[in-house]
PDB file as gemmi writes it, atoms N, CA and C in Angstrom:
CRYST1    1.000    1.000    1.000  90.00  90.00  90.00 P 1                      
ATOM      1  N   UNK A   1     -25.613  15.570 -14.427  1.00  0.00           N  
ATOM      2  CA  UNK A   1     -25.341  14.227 -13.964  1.00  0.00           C  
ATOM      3  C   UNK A   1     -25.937  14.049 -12.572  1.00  0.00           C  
ATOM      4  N   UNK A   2     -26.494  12.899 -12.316  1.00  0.00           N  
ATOM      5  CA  UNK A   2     -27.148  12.530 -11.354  1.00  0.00           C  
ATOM      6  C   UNK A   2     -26.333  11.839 -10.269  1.00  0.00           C  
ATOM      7  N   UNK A   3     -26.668  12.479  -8.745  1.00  0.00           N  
ATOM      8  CA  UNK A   3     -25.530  11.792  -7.728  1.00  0.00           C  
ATOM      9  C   UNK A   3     -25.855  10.453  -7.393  1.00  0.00           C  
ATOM     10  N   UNK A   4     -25.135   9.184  -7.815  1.00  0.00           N  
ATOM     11  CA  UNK A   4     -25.285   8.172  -7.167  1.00  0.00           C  
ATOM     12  C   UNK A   4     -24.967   7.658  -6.016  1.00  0.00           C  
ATOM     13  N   UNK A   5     -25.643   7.713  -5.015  1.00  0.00           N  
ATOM     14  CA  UNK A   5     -25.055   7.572  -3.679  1.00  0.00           C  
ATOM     15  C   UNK A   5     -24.652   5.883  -3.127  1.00  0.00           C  
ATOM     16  N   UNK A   6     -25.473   5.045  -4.326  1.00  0.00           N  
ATOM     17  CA  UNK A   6     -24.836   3.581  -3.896  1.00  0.00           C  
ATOM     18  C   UNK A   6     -23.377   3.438  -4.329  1.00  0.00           C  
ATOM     19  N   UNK A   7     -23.052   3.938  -5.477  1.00  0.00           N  
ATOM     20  CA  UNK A   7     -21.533   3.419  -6.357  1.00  0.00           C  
ATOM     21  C   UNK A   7     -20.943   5.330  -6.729  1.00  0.00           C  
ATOM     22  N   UNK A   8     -20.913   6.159  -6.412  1.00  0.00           N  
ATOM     23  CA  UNK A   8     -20.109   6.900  -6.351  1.00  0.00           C  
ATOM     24  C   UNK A   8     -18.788   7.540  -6.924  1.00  0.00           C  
ATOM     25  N   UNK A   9     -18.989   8.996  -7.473  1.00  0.00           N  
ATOM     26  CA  UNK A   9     -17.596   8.577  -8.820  1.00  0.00           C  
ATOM     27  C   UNK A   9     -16.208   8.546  -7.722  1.00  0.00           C  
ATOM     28  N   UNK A  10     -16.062   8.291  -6.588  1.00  0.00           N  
ATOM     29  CA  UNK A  10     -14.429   8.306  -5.806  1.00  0.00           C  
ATOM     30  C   UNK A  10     -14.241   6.728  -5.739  1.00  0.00           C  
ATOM     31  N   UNK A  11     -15.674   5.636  -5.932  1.00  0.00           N  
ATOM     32  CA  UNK A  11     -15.047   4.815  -6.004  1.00  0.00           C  
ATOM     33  C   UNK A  11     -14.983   3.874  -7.599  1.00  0.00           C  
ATOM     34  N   UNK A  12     -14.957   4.702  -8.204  1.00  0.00           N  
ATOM     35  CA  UNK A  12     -14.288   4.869  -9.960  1.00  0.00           C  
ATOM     36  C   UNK A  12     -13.033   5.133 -10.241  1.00  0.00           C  
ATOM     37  N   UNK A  13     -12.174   4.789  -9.377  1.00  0.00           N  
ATOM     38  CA  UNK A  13     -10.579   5.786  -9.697  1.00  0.00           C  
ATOM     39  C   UNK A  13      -9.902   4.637 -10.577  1.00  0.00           C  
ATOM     40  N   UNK A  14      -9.115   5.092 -11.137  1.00  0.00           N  
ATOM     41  CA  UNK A  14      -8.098   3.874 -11.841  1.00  0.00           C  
ATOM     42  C   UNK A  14      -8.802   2.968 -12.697  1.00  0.00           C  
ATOM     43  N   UNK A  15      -8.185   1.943 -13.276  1.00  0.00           N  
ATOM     44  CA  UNK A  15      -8.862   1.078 -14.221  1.00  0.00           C  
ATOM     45  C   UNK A  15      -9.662   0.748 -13.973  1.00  0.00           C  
ATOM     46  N   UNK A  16      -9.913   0.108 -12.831  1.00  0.00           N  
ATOM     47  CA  UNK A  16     -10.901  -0.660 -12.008  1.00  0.00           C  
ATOM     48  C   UNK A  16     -11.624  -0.191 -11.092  1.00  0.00           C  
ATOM     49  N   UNK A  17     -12.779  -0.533 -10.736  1.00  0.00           N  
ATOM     50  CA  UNK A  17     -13.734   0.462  -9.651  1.00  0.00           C  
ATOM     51  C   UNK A  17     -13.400  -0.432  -8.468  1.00  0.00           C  
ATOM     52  N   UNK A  18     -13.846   0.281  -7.332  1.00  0.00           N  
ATOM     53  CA  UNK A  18     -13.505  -0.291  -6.026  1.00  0.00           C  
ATOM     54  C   UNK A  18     -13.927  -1.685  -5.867  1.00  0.00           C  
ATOM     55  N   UNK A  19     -15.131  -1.871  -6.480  1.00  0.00           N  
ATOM     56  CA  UNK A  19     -16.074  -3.457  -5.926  1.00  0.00           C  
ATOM     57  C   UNK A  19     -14.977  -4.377  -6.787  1.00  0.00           C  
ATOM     58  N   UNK A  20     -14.457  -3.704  -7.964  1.00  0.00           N  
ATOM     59  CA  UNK A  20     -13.811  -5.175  -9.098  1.00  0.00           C  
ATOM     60  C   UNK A  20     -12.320  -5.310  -8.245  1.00  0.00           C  
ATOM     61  N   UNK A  21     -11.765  -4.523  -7.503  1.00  0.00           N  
ATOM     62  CA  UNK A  21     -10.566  -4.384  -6.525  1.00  0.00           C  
ATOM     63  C   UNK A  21     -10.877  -5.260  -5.742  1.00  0.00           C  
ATOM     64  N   UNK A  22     -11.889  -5.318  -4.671  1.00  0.00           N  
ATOM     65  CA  UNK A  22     -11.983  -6.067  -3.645  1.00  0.00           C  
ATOM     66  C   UNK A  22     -12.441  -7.372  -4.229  1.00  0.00           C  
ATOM     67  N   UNK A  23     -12.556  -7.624  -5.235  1.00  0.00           N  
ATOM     68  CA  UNK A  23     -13.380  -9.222  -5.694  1.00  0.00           C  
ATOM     69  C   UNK A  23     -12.046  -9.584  -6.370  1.00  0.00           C  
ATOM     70  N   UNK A  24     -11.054  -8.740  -6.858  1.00  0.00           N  
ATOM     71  CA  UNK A  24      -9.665  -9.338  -6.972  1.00  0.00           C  
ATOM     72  C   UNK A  24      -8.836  -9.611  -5.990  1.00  0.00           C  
ATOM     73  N   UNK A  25      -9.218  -9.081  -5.208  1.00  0.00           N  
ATOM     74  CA  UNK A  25      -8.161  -9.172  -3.832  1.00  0.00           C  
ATOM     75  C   UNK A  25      -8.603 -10.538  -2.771  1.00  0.00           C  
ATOM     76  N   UNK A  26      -9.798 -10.891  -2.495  1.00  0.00           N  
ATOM     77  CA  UNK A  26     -10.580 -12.072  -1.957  1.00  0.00           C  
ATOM     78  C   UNK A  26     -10.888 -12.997  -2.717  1.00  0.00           C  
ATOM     79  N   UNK A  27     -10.901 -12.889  -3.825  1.00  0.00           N  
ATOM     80  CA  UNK A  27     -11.092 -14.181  -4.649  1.00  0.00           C  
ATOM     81  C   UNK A  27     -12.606 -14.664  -3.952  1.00  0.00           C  
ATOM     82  N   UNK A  28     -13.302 -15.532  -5.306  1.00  0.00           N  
ATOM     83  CA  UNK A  28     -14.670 -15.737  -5.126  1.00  0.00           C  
ATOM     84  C   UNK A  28     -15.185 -15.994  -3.980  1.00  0.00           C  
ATOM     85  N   UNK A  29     -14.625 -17.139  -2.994  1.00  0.00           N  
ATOM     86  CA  UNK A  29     -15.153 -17.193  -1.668  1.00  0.00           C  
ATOM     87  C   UNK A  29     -15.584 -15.935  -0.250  1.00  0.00           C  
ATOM     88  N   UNK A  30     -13.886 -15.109  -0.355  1.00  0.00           N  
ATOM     89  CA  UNK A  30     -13.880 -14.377   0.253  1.00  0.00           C  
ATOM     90  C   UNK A  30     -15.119 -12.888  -0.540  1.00  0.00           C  
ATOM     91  N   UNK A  31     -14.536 -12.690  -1.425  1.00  0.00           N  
ATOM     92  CA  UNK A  31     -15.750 -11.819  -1.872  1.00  0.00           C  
ATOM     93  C   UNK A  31     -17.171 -12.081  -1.517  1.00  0.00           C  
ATOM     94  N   UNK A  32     -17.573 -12.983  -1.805  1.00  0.00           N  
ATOM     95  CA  UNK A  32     -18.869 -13.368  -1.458  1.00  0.00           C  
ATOM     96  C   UNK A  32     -19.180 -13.054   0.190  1.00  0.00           C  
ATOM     97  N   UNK A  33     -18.224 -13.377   0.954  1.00  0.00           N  
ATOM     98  CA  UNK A  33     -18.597 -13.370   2.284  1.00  0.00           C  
ATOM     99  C   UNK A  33     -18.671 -11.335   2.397  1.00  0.00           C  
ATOM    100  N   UNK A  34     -17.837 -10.804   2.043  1.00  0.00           N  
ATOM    101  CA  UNK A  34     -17.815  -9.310   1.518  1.00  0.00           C  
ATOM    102  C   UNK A  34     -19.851  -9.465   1.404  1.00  0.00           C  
ATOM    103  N   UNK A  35     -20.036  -9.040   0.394  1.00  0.00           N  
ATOM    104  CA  UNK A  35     -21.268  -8.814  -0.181  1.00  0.00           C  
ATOM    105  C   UNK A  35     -22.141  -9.376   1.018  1.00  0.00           C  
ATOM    106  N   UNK A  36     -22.183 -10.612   1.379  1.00  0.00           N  
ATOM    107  CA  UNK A  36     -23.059 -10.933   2.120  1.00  0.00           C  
ATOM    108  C   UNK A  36     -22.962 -10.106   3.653  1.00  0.00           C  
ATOM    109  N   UNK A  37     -21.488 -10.048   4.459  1.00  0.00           N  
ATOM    110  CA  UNK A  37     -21.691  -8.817   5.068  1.00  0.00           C  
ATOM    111  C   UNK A  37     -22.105  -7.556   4.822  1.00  0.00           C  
ATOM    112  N   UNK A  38     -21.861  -7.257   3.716  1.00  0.00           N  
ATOM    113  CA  UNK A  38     -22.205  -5.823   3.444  1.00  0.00           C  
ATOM    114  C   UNK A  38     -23.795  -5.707   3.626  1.00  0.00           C  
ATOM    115  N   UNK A  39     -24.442  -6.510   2.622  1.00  0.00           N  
ATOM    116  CA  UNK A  39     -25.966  -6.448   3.268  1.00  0.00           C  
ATOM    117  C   UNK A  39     -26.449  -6.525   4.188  1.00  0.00           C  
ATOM    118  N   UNK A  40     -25.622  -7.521   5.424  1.00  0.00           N  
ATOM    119  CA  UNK A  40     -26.547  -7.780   6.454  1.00  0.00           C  
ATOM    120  C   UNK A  40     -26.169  -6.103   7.193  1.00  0.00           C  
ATOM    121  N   UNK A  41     -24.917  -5.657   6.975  1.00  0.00           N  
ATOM    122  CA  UNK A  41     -24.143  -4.205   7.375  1.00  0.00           C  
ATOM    123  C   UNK A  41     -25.554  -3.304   7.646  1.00  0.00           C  
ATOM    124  N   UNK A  42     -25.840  -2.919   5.998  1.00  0.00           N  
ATOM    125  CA  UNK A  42     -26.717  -2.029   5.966  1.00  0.00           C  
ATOM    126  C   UNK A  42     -28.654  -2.535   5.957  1.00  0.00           C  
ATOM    127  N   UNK A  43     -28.624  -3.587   6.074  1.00  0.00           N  
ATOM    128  CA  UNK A  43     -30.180  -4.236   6.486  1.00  0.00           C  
ATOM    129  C   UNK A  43     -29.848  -3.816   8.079  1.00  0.00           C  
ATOM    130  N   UNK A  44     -28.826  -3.982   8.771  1.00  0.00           N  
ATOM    131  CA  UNK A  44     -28.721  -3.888  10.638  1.00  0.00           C  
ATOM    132  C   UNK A  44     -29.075  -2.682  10.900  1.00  0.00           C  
ATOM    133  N   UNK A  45     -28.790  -1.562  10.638  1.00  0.00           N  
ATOM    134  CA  UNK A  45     -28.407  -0.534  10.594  1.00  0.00           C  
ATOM    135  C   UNK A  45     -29.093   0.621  10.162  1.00  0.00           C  
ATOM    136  N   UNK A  46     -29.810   0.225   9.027  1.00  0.00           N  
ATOM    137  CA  UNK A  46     -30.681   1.214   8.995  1.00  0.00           C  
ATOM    138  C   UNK A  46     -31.672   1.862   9.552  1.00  0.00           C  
ATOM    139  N   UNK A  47     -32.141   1.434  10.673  1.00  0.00           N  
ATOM    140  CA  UNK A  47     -33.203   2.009  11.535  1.00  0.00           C  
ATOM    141  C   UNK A  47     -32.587   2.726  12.888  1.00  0.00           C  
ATOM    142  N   UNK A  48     -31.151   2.048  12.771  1.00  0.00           N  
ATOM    143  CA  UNK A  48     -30.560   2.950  14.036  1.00  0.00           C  
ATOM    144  C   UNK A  48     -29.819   4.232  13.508  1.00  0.00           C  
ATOM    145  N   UNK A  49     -29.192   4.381  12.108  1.00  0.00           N  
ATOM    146  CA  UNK A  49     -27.579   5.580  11.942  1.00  0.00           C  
ATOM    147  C   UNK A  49     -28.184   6.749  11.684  1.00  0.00           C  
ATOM    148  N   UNK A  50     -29.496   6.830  11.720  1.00  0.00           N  
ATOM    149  CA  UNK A  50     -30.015   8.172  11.067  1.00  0.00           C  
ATOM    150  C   UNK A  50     -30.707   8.698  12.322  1.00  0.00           C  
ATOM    151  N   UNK A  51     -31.059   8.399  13.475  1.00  0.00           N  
ATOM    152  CA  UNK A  51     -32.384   8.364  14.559  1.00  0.00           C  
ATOM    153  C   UNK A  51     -31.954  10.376  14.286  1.00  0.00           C  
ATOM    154  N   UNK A  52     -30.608  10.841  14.542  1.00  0.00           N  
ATOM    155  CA  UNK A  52     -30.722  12.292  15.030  1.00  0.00           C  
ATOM    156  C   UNK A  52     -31.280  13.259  13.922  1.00  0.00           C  
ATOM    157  N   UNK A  53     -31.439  12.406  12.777  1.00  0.00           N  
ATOM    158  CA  UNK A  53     -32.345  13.497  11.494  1.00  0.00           C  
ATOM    159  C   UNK A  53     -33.401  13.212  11.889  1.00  0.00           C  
ATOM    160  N   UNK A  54     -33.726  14.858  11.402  1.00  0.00           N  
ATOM    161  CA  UNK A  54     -35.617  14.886  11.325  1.00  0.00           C  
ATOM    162  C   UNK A  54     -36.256  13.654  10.192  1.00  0.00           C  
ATOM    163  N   UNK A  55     -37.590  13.494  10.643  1.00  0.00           N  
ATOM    164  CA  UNK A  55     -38.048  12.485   9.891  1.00  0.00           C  
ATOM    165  C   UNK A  55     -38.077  12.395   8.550  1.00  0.00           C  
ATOM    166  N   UNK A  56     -38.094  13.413   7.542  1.00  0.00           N  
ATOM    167  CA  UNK A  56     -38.463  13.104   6.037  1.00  0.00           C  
ATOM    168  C   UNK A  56     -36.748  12.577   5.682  1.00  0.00           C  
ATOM    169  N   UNK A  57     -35.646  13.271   6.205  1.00  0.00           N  
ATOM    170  CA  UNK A  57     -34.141  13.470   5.644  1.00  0.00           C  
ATOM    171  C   UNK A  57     -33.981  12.128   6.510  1.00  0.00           C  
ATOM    172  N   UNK A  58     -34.371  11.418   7.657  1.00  0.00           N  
ATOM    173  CA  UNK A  58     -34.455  10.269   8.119  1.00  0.00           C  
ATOM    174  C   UNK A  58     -34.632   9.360   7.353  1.00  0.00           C  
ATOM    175  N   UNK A  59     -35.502   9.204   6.758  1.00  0.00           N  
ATOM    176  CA  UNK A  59     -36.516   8.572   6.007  1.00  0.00           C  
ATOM    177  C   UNK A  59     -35.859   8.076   4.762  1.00  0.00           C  
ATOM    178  N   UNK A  60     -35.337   9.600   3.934  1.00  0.00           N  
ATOM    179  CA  UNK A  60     -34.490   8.962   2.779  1.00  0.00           C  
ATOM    180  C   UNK A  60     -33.494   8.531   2.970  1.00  0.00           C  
ATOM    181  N   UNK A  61     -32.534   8.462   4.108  1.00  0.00           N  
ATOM    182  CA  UNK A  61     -31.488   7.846   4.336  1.00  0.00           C  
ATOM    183  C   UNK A  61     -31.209   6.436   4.299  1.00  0.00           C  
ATOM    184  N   UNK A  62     -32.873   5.935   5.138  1.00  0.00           N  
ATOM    185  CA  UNK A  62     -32.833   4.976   5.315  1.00  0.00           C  
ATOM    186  C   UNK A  62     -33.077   4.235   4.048  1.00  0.00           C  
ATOM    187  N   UNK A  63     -33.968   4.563   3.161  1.00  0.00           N  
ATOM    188  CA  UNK A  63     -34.306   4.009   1.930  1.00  0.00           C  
ATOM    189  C   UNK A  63     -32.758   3.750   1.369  1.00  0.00           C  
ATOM    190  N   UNK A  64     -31.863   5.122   1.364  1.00  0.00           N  
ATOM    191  CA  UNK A  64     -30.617   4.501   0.696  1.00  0.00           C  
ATOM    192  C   UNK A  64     -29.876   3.583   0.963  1.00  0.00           C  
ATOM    193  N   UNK A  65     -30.058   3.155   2.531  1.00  0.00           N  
ATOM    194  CA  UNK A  65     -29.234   2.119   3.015  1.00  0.00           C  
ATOM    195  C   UNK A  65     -30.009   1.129   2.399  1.00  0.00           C  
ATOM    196  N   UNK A  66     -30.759   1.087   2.461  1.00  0.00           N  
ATOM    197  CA  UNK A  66     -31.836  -0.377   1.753  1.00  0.00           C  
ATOM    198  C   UNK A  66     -31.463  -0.634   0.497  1.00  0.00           C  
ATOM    199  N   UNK A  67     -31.243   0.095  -0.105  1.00  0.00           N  
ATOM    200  CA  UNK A  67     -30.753   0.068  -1.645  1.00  0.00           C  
ATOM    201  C   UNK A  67     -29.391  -0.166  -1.565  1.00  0.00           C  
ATOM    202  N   UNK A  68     -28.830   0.113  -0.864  1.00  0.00           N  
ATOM    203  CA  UNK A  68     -27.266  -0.047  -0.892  1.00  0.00           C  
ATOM    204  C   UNK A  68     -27.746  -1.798  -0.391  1.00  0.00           C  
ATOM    205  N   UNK A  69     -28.252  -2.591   0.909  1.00  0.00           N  
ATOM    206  CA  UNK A  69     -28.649  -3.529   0.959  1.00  0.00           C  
ATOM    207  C   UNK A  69     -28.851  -4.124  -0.183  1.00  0.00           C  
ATOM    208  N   UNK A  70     -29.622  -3.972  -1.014  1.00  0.00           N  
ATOM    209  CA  UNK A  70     -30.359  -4.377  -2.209  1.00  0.00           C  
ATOM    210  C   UNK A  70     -29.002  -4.382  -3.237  1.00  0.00           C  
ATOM    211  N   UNK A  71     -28.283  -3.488  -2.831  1.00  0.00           N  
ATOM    212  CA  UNK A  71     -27.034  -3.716  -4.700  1.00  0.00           C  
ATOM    213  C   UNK A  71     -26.510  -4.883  -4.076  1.00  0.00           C  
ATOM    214  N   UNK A  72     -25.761  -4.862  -2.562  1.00  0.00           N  
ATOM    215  CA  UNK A  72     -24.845  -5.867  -2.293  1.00  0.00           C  
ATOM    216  C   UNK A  72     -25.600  -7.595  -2.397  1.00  0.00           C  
ATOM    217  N   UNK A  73     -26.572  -7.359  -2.002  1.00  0.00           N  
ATOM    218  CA  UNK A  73     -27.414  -8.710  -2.264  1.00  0.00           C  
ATOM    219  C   UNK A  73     -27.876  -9.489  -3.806  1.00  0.00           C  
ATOM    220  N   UNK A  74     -28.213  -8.297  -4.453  1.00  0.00           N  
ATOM    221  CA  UNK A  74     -28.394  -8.820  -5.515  1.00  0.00           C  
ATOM    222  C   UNK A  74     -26.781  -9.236  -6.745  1.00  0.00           C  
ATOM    223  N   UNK A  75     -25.709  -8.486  -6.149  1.00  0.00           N  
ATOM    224  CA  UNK A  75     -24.046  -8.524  -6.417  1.00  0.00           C  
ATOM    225  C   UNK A  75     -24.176 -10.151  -6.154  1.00  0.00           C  
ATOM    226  N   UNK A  76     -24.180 -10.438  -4.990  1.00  0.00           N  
ATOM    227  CA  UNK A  76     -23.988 -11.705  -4.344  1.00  0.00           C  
ATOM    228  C   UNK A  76     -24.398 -12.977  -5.365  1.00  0.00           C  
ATOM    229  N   UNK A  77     -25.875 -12.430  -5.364  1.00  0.00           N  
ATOM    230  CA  UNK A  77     -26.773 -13.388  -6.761  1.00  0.00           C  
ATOM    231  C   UNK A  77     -26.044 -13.768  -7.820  1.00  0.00           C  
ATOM    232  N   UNK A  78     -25.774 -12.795  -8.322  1.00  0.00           N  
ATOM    233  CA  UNK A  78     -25.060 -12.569  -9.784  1.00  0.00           C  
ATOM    234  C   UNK A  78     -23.845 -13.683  -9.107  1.00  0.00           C  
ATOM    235  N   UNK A  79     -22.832 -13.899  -8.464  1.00  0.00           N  
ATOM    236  CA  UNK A  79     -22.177 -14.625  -8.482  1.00  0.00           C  
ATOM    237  C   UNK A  79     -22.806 -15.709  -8.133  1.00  0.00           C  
ATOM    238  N   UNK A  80     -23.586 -16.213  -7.561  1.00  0.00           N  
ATOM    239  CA  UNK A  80     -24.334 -17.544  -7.763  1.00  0.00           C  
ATOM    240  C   UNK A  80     -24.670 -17.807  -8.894  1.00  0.00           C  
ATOM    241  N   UNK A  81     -25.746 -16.981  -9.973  1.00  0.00           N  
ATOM    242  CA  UNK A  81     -25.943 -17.541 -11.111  1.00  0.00           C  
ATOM    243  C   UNK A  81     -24.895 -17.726 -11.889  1.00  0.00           C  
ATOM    244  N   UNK A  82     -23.437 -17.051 -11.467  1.00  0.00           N  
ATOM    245  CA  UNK A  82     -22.499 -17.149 -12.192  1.00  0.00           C  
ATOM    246  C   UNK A  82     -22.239 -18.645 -12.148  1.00  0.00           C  
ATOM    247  N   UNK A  83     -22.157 -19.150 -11.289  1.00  0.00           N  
ATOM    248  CA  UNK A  83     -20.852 -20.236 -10.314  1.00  0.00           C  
ATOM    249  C   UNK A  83     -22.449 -21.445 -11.286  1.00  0.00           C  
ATOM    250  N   UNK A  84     -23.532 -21.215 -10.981  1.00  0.00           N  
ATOM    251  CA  UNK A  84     -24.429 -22.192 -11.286  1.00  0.00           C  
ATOM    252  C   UNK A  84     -23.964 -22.403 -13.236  1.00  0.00           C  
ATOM    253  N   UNK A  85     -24.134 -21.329 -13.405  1.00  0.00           N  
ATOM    254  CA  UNK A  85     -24.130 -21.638 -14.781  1.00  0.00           C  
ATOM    255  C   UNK A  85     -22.524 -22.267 -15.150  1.00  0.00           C  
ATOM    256  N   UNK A  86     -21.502 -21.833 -14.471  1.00  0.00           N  
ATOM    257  CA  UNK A  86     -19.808 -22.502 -14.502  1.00  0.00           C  
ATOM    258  C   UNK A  86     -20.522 -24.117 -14.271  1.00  0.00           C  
ATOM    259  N   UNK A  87     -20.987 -24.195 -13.315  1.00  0.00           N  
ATOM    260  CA  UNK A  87     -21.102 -25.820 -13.036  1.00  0.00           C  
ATOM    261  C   UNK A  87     -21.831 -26.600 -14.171  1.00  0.00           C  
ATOM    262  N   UNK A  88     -23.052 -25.863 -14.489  1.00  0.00           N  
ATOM    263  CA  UNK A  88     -23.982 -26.599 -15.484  1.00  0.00           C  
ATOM    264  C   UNK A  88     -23.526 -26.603 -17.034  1.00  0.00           C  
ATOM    265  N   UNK A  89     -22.141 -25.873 -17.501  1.00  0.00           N  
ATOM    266  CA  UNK A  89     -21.951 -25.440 -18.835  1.00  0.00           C  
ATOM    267  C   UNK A  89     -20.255 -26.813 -18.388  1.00  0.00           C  
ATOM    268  N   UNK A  90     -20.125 -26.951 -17.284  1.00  0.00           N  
ATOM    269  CA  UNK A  90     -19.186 -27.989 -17.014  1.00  0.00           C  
ATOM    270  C   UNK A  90     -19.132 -29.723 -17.417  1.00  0.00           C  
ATOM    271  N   UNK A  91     -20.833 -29.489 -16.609  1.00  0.00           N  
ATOM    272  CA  UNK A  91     -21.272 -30.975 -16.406  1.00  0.00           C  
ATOM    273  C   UNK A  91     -21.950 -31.314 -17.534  1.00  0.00           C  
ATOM    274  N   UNK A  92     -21.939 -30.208 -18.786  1.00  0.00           N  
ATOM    275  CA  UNK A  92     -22.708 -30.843 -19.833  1.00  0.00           C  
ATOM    276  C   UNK A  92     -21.868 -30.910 -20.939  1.00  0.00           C  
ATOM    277  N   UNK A  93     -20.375 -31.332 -20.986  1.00  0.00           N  
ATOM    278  CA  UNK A  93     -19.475 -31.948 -22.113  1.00  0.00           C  
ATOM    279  C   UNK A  93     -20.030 -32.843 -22.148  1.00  0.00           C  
ATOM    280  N   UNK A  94     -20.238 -33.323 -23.122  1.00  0.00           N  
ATOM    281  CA  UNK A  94     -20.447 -34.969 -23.988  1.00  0.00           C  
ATOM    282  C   UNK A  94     -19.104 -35.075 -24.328  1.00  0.00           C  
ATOM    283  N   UNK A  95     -18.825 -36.477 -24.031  1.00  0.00           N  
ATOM    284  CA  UNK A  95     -17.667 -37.626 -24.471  1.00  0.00           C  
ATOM    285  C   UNK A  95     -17.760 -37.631 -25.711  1.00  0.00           C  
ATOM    286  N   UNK A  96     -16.571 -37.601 -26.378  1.00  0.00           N  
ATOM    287  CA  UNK A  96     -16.607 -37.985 -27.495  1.00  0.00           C  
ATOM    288  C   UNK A  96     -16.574 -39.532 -27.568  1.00  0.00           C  
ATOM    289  N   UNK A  97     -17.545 -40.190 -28.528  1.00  0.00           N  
ATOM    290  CA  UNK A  97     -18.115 -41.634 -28.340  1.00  0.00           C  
ATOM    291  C   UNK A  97     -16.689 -42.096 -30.386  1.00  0.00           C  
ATOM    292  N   UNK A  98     -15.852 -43.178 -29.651  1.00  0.00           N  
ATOM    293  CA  UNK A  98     -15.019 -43.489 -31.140  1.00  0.00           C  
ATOM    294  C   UNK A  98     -15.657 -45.075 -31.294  1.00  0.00           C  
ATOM    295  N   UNK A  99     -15.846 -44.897 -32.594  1.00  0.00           N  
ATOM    296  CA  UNK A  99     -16.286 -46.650 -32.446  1.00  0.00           C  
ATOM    297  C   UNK A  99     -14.456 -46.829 -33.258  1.00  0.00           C  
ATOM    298  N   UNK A 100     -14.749 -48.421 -33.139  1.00  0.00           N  
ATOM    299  CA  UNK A 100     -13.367 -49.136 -33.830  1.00  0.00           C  
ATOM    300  C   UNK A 100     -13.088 -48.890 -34.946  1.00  0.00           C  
ATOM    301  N   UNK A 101     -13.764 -48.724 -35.767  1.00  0.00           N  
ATOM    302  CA  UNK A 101     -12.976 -48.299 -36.982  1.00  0.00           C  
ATOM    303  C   UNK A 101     -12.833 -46.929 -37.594  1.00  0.00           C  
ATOM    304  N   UNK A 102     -12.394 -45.648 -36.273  1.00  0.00           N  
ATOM    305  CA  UNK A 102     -11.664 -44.941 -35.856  1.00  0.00           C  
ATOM    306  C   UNK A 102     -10.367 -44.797 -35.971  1.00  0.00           C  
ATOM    307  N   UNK A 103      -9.678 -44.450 -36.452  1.00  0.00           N  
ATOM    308  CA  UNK A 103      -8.118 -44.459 -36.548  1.00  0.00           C  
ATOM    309  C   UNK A 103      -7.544 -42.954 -36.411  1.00  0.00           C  
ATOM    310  N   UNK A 104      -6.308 -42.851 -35.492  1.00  0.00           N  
ATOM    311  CA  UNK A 104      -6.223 -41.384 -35.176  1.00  0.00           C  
ATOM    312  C   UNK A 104      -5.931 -40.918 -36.890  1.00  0.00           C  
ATOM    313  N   UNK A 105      -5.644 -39.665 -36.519  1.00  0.00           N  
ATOM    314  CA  UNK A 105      -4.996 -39.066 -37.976  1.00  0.00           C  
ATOM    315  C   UNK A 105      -3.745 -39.184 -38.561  1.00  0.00           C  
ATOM    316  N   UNK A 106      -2.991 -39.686 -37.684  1.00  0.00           N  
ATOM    317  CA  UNK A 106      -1.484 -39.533 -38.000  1.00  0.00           C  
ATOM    318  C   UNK A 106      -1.588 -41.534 -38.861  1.00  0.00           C  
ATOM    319  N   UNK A 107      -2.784 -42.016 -38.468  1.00  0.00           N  
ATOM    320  CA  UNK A 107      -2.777 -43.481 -39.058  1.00  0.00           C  
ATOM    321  C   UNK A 107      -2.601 -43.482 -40.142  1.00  0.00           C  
ATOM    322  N   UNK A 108      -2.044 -43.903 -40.848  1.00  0.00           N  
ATOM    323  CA  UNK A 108      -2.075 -44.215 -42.699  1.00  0.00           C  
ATOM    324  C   UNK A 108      -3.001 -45.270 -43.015  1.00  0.00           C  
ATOM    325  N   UNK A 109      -3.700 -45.337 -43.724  1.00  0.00           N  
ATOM    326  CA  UNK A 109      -4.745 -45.924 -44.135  1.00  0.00           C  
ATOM    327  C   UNK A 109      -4.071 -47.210 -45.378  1.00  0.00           C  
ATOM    328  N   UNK A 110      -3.999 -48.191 -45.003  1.00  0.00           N  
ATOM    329  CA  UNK A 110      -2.959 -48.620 -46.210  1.00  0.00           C  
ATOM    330  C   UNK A 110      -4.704 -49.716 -47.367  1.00  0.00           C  
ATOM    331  N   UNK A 111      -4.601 -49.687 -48.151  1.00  0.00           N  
ATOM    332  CA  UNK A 111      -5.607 -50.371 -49.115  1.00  0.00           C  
ATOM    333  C   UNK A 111      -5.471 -51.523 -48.902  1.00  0.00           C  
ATOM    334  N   UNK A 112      -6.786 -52.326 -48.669  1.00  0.00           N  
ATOM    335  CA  UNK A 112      -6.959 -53.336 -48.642  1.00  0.00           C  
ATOM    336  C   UNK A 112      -6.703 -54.083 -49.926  1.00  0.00           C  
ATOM    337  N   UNK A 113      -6.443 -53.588 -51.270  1.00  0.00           N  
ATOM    338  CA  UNK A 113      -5.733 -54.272 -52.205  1.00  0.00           C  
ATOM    339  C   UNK A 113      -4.819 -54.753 -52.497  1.00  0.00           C  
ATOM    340  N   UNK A 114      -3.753 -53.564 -51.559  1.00  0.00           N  
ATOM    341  CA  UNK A 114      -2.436 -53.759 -51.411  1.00  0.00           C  
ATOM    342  C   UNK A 114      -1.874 -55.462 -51.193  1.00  0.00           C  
TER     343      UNK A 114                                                      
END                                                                             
């Protein structure tokens, strides 16, 4: 098994993984602001937390922060296309159109022979 250093098996515990915890706990707005800090977190940062490694072990560090950048940003997305597609699957009910000679169901229909 391969070590994932963006998502990590400690934050896998319990039913739920850590990211689906904190997006329950903030609810959509606050989450979002989450994610969007988190990227700008590790976009800030990466050229300064590593300076005391030698350059190659420097180097990949920094790439991981970028990628860690890159999950939280593209996380963020995903709830935009979410929220876009909530709005657009909203705004496209059609009315039901009744002309007049419509009658609910519970109407009895009595014969015009009668």
């Amino acid at each position: 098994m391969t070590k994932n250093n963006i998502n990590p098996e400690h934050y896998q515990q319990g039913r739920i993984s850590n990211i689906e915890f904190i997006e329950d706990r903030l609810g959509t707005s606050g989450f979002k602001a989450f994610l969007l800090g988190s990227h700008y977190k590790y976009t800030y940062r990466f050229k300064h937390k590593h300076k005391h490694l030698p350059t190659a072990q420097r180097k990949e560090k920094e790439l991981e922060d970028l990628k860690k950048s890159q999950w939280y940003l593209a996380r963020y997305q995903m709830c935009l296309q979410n929220e876009i597609k909530s709005h657009t699957e909203a705004n496209n009910v059609t009315p039901i159109q009744y002309d007049s000679n419509d009658l609910p169901s519970d109407t009895e229909h009595k014969n015009e022979d009668e």
